[in-house]
Backbone as JSON Lines, residues from 0, in Angstrom:
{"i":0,"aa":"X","n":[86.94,79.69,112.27],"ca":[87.68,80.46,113.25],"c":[88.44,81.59,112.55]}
{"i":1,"aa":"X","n":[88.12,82.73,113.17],"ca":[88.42,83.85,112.59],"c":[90.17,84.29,113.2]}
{"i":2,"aa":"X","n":[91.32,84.84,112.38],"ca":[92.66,84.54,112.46],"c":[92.57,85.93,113.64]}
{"i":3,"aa":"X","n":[93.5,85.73,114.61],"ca":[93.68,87.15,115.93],"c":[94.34,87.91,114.95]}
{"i":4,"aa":"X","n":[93.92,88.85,115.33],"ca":[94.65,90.5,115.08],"c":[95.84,90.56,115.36]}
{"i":5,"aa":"X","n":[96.52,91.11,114.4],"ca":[97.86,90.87,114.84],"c":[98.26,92.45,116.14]}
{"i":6,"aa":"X","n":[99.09,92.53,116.65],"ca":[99.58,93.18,117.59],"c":[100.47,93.83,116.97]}
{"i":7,"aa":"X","n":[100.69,95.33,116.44],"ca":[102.17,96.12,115.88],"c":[101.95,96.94,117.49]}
{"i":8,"aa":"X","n":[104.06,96.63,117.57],"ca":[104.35,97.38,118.85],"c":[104.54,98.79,118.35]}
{"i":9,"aa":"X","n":[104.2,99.47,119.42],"ca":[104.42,101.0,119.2],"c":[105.1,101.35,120.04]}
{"i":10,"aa":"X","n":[105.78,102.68,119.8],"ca":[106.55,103.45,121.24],"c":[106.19,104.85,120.84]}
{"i":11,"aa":"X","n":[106.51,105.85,121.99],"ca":[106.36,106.44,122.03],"c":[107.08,107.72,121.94]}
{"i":12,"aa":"X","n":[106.94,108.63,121.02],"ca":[108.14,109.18,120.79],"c":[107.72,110.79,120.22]}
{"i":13,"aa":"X","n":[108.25,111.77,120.78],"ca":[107.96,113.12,120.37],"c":[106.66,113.41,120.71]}
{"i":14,"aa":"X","n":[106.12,112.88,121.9],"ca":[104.62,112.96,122.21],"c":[103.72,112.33,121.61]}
{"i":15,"aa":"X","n":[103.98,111.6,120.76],"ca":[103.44,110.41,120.09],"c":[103.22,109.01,119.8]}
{"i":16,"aa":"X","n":[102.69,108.29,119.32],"ca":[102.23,107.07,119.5],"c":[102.83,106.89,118.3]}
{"i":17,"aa":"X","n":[104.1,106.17,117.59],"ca":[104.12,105.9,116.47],"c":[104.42,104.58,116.43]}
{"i":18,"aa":"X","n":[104.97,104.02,114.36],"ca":[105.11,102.85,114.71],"c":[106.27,102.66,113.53]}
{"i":19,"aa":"X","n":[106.96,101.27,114.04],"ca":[108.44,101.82,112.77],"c":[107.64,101.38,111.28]}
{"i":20,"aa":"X","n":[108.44,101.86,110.29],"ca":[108.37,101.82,109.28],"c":[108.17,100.25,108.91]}
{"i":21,"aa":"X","n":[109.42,99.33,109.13],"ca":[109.16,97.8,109.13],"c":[108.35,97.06,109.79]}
{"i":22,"aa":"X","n":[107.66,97.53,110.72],"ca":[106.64,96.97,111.17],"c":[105.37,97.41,110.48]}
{"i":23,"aa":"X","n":[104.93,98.38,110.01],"ca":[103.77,98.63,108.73],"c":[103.92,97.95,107.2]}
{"i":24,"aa":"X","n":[105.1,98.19,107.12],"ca":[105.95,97.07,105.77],"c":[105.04,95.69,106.0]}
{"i":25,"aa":"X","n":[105.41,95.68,107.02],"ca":[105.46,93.9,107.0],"c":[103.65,93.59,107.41]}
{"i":26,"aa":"X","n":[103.38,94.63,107.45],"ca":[101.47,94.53,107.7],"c":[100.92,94.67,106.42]}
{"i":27,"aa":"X","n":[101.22,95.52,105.61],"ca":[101.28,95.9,104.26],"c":[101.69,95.06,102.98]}
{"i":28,"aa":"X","n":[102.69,94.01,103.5],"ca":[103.13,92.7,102.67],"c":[103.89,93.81,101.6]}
{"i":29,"aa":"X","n":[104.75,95.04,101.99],"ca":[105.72,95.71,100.62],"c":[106.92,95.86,101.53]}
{"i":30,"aa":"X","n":[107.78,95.78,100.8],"ca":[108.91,96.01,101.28],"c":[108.93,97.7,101.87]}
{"i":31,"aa":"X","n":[109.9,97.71,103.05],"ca":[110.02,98.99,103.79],"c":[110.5,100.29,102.87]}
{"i":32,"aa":"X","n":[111.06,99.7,101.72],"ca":[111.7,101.31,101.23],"c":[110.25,101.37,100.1]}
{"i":33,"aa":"X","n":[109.51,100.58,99.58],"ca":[108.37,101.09,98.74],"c":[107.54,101.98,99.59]}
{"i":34,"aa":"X","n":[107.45,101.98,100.75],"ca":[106.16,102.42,101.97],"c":[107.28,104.04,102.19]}
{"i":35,"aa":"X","n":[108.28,103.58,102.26],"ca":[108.99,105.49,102.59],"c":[109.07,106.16,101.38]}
{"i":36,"aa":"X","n":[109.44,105.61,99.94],"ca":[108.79,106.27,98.94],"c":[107.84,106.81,98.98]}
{"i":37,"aa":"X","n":[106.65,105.78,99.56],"ca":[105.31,107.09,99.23],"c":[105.12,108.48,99.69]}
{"i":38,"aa":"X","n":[105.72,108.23,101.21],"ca":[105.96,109.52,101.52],"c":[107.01,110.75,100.62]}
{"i":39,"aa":"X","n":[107.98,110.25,100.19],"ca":[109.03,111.09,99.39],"c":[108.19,111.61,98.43]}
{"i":40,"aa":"X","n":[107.44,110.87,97.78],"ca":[106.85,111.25,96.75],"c":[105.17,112.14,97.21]}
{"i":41,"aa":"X","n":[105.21,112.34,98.06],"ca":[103.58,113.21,98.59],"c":[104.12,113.67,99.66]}
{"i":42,"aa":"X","n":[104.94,114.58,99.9],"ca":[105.57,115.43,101.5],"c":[104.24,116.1,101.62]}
{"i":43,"aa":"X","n":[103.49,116.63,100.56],"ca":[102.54,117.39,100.88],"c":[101.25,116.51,101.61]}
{"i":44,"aa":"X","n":[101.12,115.46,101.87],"ca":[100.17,114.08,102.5],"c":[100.87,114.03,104.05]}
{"i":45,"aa":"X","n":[102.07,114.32,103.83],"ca":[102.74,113.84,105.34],"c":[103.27,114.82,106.15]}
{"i":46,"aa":"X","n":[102.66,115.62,106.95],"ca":[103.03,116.44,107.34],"c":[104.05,116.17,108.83]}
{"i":47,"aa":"X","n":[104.91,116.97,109.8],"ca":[105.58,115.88,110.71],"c":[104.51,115.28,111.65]}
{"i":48,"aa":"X","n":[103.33,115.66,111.88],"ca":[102.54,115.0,112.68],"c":[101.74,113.93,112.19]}
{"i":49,"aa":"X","n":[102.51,113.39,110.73],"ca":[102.05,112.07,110.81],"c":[103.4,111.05,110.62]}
{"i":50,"aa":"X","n":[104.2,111.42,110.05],"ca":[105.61,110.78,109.92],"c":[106.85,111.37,110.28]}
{"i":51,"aa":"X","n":[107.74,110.96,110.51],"ca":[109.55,111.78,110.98],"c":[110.22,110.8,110.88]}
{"i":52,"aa":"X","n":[111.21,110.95,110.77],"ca":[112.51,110.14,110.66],"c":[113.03,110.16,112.4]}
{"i":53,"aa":"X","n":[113.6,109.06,112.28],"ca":[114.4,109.13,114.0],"c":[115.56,109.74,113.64]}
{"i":54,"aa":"X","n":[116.13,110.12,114.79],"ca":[117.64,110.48,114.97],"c":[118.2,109.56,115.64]}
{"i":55,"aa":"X","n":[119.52,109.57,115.53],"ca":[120.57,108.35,116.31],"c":[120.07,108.14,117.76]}
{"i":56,"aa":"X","n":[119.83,109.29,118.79],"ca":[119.47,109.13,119.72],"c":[118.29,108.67,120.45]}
{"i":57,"aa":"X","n":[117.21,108.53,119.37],"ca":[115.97,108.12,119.37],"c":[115.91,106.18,118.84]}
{"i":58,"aa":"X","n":[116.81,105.88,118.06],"ca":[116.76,104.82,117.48],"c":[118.1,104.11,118.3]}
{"i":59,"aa":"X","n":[118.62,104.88,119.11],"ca":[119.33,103.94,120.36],"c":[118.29,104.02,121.91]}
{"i":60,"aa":"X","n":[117.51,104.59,121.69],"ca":[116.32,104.54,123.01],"c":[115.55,102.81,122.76]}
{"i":61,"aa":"X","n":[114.88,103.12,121.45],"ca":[114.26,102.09,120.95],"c":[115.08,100.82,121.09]}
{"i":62,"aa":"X","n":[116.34,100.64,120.34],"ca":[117.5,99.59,120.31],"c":[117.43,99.09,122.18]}
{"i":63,"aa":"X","n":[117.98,99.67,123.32],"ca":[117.75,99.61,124.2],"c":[116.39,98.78,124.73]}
{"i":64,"aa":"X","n":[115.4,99.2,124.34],"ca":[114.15,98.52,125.07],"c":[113.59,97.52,124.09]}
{"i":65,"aa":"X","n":[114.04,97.03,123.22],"ca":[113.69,95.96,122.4],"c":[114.45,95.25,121.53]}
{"i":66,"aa":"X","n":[114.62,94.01,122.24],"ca":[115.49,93.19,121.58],"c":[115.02,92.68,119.76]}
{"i":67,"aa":"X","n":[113.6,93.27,119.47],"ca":[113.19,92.83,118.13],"c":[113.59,93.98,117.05]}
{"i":68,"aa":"X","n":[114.05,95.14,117.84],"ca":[114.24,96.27,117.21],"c":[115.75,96.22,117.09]}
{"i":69,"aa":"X","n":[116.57,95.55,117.77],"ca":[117.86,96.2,117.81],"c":[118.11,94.61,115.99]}
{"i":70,"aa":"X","n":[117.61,93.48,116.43],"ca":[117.75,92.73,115.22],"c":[117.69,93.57,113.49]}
{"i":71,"aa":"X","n":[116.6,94.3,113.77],"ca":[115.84,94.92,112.58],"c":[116.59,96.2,112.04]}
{"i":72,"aa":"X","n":[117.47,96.51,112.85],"ca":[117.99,97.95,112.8],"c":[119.69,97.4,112.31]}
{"i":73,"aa":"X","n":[119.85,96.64,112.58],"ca":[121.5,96.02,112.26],"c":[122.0,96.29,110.86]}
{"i":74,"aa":"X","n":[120.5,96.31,109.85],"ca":[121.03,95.99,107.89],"c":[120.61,96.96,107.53]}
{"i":75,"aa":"X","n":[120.47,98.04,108.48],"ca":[119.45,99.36,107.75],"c":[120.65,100.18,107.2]}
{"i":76,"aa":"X","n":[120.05,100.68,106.11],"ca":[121.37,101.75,105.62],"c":[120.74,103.42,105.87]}
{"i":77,"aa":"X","n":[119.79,103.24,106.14],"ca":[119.33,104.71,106.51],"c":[118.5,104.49,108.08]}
{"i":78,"aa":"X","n":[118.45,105.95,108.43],"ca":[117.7,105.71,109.99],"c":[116.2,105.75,109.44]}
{"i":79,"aa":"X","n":[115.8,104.87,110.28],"ca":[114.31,104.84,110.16],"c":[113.36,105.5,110.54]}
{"i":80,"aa":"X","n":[112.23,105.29,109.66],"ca":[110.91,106.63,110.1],"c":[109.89,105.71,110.45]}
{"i":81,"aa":"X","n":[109.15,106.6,111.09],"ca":[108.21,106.1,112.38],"c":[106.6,107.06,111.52]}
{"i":82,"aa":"X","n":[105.58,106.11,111.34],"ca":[104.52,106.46,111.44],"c":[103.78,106.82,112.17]}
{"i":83,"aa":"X","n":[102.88,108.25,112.44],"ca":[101.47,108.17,113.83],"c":[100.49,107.41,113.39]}
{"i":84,"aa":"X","n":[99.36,107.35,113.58],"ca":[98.14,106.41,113.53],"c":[97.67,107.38,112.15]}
{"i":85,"aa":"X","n":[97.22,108.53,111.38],"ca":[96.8,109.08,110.71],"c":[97.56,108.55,109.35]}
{"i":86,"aa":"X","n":[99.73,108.88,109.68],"ca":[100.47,108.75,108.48],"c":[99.87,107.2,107.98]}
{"i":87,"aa":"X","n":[99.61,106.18,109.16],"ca":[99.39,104.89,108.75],"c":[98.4,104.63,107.5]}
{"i":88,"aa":"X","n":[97.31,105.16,108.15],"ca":[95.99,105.43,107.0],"c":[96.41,106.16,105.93]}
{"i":89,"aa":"X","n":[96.79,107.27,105.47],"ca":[97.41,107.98,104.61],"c":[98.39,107.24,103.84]}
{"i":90,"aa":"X","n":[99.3,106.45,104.37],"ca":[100.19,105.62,103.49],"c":[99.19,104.19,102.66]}
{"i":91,"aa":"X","n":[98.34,103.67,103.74],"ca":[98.25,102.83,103.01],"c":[96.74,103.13,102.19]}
{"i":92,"aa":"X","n":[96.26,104.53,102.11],"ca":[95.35,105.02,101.23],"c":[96.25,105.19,99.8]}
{"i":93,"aa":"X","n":[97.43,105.51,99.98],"ca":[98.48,105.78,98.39],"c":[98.72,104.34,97.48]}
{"i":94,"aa":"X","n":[98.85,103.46,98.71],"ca":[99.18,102.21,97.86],"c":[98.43,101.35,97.14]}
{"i":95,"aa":"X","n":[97.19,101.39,97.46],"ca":[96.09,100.98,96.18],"c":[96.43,99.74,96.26]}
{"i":96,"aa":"X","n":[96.63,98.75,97.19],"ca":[96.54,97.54,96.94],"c":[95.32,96.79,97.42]}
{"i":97,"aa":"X","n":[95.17,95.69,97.44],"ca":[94.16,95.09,98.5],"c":[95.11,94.65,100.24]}
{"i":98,"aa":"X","n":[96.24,94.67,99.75],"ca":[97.08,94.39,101.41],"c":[96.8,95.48,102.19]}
{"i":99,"aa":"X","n":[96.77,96.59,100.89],"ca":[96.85,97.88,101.83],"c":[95.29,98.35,102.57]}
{"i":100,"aa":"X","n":[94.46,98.15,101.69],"ca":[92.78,98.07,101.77],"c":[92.76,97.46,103.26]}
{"i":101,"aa":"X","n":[93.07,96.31,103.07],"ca":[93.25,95.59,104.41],"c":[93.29,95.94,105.86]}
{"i":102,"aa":"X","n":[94.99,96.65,105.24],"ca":[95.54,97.21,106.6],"c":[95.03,98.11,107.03]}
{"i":103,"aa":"X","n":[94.27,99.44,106.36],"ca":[93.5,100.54,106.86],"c":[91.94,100.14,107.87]}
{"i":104,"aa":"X","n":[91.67,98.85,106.9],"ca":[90.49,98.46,107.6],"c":[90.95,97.65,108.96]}
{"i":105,"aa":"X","n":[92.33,97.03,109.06],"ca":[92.65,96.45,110.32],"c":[93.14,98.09,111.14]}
{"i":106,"aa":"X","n":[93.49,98.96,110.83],"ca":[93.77,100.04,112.25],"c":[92.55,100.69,112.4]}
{"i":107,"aa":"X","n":[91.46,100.65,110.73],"ca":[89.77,101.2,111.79],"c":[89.48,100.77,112.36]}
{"i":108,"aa":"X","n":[89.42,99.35,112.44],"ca":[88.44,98.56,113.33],"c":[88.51,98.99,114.48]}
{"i":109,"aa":"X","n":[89.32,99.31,115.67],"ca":[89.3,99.86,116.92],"c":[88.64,100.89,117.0]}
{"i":110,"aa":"X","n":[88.55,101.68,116.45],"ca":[88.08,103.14,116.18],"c":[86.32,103.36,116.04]}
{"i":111,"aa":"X","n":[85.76,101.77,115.6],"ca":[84.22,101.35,115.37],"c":[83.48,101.64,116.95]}
């Protein structure tokens, strides 16, 4: 028996489909600030139409409609950034792991 796909929630935000940072973390098996490094370190890979940072008013929209988000957001010391479906692939093309191998091949699969 083959394990279900897991489900990352998305919202929608700036005309986009993105997804938080800790929720790719935790698909990725790295901690959330190794995965926003990569971006710091390749701005030229991430352009804003694949990653952005929220603003207060965007990350109290989110807080509001999800009680799993407002938990996750309580210990953060910076506001969090939100991946599109492209930054996803792009991040976890930098990380060279096999978690990450993984995860690119779990957001193609829909795309087959």
């Amino acid at each position: 028996m083959q394990p279900k796909p897991r489900r990352t929630p998305y919202f929608l935000m700036r005309d986009r489909k993105v997804w938080l940072d800790h929720d790719i973390a935790a698909i990725l098996r790295i901690p959330t600030g190794r995965l926003n490094r990569v971006v710091k370190r390749h701005p030229e890979r991430f352009p804003a139409s694949f990653s952005f940072i929220l603003d207060q008013r965007e990350v109290a929209w989110i807080r509001a409609r999800s009680d799993i988000a407002n938990i996750r957001f309580r210990s953060r010391k910076y506001l969090p950034r939100v991946y599109t479906y492209p930054g996803i692939i792009m991040a976890s093309s930098l990380l060279r792991t096999p978690k990450a191998l993984a995860a690119t091949l779990h957001f193609l699969t829909p795309l087959r």
